[in-house]
C-alpha positions in Angstrom: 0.0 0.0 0.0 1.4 3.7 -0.8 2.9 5.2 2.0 2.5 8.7 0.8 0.0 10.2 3.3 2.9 9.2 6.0 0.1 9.8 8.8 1.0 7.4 12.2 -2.3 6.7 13.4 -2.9 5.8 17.3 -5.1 4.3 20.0 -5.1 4.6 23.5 -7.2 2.7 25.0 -8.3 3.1 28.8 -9.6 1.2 31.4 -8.4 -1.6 33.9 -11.5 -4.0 32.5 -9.6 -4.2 29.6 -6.4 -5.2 31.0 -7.8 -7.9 33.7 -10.2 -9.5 31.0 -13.4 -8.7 32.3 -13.8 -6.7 28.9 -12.5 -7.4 25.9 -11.3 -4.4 23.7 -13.6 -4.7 20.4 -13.3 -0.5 20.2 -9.8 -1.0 18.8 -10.6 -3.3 15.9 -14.0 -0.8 15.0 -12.2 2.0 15.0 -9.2 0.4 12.6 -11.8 -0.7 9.9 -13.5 2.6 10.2 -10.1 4.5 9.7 -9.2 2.6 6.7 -12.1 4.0 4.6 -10.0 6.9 5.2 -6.8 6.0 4.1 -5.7 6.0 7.8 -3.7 2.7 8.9 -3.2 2.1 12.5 0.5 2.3 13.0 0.4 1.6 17.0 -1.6 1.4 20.0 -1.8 1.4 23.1 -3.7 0.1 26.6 -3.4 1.3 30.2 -5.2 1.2 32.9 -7.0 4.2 35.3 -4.1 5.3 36.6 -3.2 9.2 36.4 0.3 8.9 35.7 0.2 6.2 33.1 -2.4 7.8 31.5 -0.7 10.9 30.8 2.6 9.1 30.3 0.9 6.8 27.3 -0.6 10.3 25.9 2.7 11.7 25.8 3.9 8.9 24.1 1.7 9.0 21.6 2.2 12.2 21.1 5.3 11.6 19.9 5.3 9.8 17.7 1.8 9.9 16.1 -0.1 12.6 13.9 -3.8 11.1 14.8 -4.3 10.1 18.6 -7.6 8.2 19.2 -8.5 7.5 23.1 -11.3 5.6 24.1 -12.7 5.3 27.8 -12.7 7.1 31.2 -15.1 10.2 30.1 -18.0 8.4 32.8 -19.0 10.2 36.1 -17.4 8.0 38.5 -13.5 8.5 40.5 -11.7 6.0 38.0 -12.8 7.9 35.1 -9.5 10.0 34.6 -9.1 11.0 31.0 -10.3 14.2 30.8 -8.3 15.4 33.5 -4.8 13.5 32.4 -5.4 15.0 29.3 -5.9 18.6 30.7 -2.2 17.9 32.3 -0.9 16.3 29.3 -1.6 19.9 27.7 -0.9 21.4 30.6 -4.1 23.3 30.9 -6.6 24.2 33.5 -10.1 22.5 33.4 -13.2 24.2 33.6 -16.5 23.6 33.1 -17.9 23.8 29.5 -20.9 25.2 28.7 -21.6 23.0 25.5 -20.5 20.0 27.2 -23.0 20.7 30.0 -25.7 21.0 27.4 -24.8 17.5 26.1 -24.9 16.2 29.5 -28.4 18.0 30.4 -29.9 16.6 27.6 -29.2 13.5 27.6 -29.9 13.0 31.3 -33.4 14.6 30.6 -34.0 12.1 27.7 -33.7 9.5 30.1 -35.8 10.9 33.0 -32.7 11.7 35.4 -31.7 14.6 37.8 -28.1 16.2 37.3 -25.9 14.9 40.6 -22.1 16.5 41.3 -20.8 13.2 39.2 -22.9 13.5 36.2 -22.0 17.2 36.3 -18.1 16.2 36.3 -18.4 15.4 33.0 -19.2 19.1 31.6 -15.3 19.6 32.7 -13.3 20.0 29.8 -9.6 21.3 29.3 -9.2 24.7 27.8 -8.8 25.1 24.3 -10.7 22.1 23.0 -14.1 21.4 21.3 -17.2 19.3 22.5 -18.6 16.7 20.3 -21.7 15.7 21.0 -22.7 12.1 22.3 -25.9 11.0 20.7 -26.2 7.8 22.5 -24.8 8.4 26.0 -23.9 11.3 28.8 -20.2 11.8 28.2 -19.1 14.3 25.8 -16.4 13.7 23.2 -13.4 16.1 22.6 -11.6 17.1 19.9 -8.3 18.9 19.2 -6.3 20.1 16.5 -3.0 21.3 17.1 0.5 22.3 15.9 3.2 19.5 17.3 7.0 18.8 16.1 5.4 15.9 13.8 2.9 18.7 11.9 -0.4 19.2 12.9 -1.5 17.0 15.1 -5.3 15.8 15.7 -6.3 14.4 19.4 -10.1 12.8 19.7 -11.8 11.8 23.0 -14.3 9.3 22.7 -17.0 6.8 25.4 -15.3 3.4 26.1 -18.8 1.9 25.2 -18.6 0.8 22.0 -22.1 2.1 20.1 -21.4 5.6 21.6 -18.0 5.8 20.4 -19.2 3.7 16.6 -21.6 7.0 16.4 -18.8 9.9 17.2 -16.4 8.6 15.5 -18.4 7.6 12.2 -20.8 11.0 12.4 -18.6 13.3 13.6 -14.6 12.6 14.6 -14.0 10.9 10.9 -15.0 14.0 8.9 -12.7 16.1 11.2 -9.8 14.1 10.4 -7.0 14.0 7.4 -7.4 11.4 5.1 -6.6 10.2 1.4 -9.9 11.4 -0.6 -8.9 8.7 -3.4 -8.8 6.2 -1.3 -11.0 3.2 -1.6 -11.9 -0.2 -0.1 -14.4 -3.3 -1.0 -14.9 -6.3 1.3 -16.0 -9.8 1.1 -17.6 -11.7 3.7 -17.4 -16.0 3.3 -18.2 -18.6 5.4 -17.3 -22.1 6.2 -14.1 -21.9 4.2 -10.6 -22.1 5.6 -8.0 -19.0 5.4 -5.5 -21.0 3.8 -8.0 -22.3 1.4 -8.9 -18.8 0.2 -5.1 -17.5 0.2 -4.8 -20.7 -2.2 -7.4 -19.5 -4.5 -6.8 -16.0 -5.1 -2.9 -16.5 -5.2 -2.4 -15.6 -9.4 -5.0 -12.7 -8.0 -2.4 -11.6 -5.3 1.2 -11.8 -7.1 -0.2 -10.0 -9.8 -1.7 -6.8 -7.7 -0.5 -3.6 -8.1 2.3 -1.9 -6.0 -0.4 0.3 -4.2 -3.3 -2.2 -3.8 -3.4 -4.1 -0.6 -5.5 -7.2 0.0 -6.2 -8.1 3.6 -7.7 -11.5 5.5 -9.7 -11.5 8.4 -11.0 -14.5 10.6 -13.9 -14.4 12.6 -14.8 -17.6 12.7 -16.8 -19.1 11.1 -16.0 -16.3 8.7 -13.0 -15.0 6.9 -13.4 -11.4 5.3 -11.2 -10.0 2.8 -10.6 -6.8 2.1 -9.1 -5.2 -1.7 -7.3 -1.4 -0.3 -5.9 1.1 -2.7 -5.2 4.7 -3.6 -6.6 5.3 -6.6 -5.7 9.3 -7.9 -6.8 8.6 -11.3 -9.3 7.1 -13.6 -6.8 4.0 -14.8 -6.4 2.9 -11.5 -10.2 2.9 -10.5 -10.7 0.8 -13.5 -8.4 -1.2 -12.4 -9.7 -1.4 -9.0 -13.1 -2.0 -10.3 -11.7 -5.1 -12.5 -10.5 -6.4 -9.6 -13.3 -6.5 -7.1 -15.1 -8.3 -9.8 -12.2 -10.9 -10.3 -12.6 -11.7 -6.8 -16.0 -11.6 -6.2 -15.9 -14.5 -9.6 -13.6 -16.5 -7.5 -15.1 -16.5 -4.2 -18.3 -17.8 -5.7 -20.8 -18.7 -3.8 -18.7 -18.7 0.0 -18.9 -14.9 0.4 -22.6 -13.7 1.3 -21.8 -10.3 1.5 -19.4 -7.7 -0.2 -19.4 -4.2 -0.5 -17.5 -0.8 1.1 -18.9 -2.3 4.4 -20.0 -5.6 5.6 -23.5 -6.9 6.8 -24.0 -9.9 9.0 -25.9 -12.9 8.2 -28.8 -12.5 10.3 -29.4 -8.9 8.6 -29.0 -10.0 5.1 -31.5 -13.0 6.0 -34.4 -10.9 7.3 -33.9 -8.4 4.4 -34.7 -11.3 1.4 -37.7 -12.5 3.6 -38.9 -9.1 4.5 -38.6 -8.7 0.5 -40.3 -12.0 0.2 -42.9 -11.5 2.5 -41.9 -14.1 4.7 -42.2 -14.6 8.5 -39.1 -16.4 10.2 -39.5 -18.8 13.7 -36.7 -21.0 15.0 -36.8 -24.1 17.2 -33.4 -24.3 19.0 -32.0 -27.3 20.5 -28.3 -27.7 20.2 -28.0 -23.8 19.8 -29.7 -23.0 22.7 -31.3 -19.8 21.9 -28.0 -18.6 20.0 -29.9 -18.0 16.4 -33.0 -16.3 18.1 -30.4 -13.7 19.6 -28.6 -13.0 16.1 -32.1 -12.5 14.5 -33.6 -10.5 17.2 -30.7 -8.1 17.7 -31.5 -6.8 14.2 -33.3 -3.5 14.1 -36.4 -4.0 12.8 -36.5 -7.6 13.3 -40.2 -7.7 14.6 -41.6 -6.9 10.9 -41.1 -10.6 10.3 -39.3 -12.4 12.8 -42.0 -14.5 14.6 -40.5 -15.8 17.4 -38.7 -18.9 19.3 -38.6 -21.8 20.7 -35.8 -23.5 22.9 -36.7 -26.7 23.5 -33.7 -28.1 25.0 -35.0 -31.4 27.2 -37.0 -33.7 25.3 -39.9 -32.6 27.1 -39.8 -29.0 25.9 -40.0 -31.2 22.1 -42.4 -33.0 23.2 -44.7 -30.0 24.6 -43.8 -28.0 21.4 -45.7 -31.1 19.2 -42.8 -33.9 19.2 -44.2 -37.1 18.9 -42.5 -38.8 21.9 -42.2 -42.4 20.6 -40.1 -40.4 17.4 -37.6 -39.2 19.9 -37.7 -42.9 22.0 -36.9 -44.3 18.9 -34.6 -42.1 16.0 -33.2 -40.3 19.4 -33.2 -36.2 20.0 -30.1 -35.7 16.9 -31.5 -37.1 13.9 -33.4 -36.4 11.1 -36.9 -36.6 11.7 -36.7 -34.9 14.8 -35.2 -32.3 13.3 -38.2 -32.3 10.7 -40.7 -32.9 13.4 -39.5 -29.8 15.7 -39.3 -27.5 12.1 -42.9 -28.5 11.4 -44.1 -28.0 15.2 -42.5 -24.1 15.1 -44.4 -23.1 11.4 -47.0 -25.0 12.7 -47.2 -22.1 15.8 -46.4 -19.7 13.5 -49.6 -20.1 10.9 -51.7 -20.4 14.0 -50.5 -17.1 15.3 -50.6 -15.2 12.0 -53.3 -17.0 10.0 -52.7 -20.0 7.2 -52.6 -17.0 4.3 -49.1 -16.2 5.5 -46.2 -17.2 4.2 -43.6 -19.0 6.7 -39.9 -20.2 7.1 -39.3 -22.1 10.3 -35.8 -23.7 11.2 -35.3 -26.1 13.3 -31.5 -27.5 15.4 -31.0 -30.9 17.1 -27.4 -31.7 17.2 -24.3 -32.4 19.7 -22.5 -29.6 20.7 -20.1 -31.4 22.9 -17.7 -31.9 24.5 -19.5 -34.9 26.0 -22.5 -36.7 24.9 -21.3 -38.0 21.1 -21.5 -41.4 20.1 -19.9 -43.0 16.9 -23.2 -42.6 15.2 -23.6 -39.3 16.3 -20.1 -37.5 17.1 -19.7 -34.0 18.4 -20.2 -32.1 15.8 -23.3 -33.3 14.0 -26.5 -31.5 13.5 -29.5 -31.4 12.0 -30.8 -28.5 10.5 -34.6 -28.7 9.5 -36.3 -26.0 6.9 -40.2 -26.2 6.9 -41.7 -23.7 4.9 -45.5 -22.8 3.7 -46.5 -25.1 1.2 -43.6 -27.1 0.8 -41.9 -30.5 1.8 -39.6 -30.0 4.3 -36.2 -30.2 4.5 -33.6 -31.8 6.7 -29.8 -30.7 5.9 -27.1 -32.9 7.7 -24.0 -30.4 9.5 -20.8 -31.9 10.3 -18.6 -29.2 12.0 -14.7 -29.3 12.0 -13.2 -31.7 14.6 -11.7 -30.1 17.5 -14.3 -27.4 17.7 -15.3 -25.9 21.1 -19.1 -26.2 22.6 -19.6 -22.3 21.7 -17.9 -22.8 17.9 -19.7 -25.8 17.3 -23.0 -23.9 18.4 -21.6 -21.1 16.5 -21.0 -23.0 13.2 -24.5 -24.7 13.4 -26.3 -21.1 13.4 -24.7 -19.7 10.7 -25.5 -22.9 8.7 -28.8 -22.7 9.5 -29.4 -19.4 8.6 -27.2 -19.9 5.2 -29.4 -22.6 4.5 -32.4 -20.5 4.9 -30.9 -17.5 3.3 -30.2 -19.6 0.2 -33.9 -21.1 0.6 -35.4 -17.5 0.3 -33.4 -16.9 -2.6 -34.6 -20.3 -4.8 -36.4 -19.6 -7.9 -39.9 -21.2 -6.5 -39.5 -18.5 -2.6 -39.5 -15.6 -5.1 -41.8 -12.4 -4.5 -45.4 -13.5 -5.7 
């Protein structure tokens, strides 16, 4: 990638949660993806914990050595929130309190029905010299500052520890503010169920024959890998180029990736979308998954325009209440395949009662073995069954073999996203189109 802005971006990131483990720092991996859109590439970064001292020492060495300084955490109302203040002796400047920051704290207190106390009020103290960004989604101000440093000018912002405030300053508000490489763009691809190493393999010819200033990334997030195409591209040649590439890619992924574009979308969205599309209403009986797939569909905005709801029926009798012929689990056992059919029929079954036999309904259904106990050599850890019952149709039973040597959270993990792949690629079929 060209080096030519020559712009060391930094993170500080604050707060002893994040050093002990209680918290684990997603902020720093948002914020990175966020800045690349920019042309700004993360260059170091840095963690410390609520300690005055060490704060201020981490903010002069970043400071340093860094144009862009990012900080996220200790702007709350409580004694180990410390940032402000470190950073009013890091610029060693008084604080005082700011009347725009008080505004942002008055009204976001009032949009939640609470008084003003001495600690909520500690947040309207600012250093001199620096400007209030608003918080949308919390109490604590931002701040931003632009200055002249030995490095050039120099650009400090202040942001919540909690990730959707900070997501929403730094995305409405800090990113604008910031220096950046206009030309620069970035596509992404989103696959499942495919090994790194596998998709390294396959665009290899792709890779040794990229441009000096394009960069192509890999990501795991298991059960995904994303991939990223990066460049600077000043004129029209290499936008074409650029262009030809994404579409070279996007040919040789194939069917794996489910989503590509500037940014990402997750499964769950992209599924609800093609049934909302569809006119479809979604339920879920959950054994093996345990409620897992009715989480990722319900923390969707918008998901009650068609999600209908769940079921967890983890004990037999909870399949067995739901409509589970018992003898069928006495005899094929709770993991196989006509369970799996039988508990997918039970759910749409709920669901036309609820919304009237008119509708049109997709109900998936989980019974599998998550482990680490309980496998057999019939039925390992690993196996599930995924069952697709749908309005008018047979239904379907699709047979999920995880990779060996998968934790109890992967394995759920990996059966969810199959299941909704299965149904996402269901909803997409030539006879589930829009009638």
């Amino acid at each position: 990638m060209s080096e030519s802005l020559q712009i060391n971006v930094e993170l500080v990131t604050i707060g002893r949660e994040i050093l002990d483990g209680r918290v684990i720092d997603t902020n720093s991996v948002r914020m990175a993806e966020i800045l690349k859109t920019r042309g700004l590439i993360v260059r170091h970064a840095q963690r410390v914990d609520d300690e005055m001292g060490r704060i201020v020492d981490a903010f002069r060495l970043a400071a340093s050595r860094s144009q862009v300084i990012l900080v996220t955490g200790g702007l709350g109302p409580t004694s180990d929130d410390l940032s402000i203040e470190a950073f009013a002796k890091f610029l060693n400047v008084p604080l005082a309190e700011n009347a725009a920051a008080l505004r942002v704290v008055e009204t976001a207190l009032r949009s939640r029905g609470r008084e003003m106390t001495p600690a909520q009020r500690k947040q309207a103290l600012t250093p001199n010299g620096v400007e209030v960004v608003a918080n949308p989604n919390g109490t604590a101000p931002g701040l931003f500052l632009k200055r002249a440093s030995p490095l050039g000018e120099q650009y400090w912002a202040l942001m919540p520890g909690v990730p959707r405030e900070m997501i929403a300053m730094l995305k409405d508000d800090i990113l604008a503010r910031l220096p950046g490489e206009t030309h620069y763009r970035t596509h992404q691809w989103a696959t499942h169920f495919v090994a790194e190493a596998t998709l390294q393999d396959r665009l290899q010819n792709l890779i040794a024959s990229l441009p000096p200033d394009f960069e192509l990334s890999f990501r795991t997030r298991f059960p995904e890998n994303h991939i990223g195409l990066h460049a600077n591209c000043r004129d029209p040649e290499s936008k074409k180029t650029f262009d030809k590439i994404c579409s070279e890619i996007t040919a040789l992924l194939g069917q794996d990736s489910f989503s590509d574009g500037r940014e990402l979308r997750e499964l769950e969205d992209l599924l609800l979308e093609k049934a909302r599309l569809s006119k479809t209403w979604l339920g879920v009986v959950e054994s093996c998954t345990g409620g897992l797939l009715s989480k990722k569909l319900s923390s969707v905005p918008g998901a009650s325009e068609n999600f209908f709801g769940a079921w967890t029926t983890y004990h037999n009798a909870a399949k067995v209440a739901l409509g589970v012929d018992v003898s069928l689990i006495d005899q094929q056992g709770a993991v196989s395949e006509p369970v799996a059919r039988a508990l997918a029929e039970s759910g749409l079954k709920q669901i036309e009662q609820g919304l009237g036999p008119k509708i049109k309904a997709l109900c998936l259904s989980t019974t599998g073995v998550a482990g680490p106990g309980g496998g057999s050599a019939s039925k390992p850890v690993g196996l599930c069954f995924v069952g697709l019952a749908r309005s008018g149709h047979a239904t379907k039973v699709f047979e999920v073999r995880a990779p060996a040597s998968l934790t109890r959270d992967q394995n759920q993990v990996y059966f969810a996203q199959k299941a909704m792949a299965t149904a996402f690629m269901t909803i997409l079929s030539a006879d589930f189109v829009l009638p």
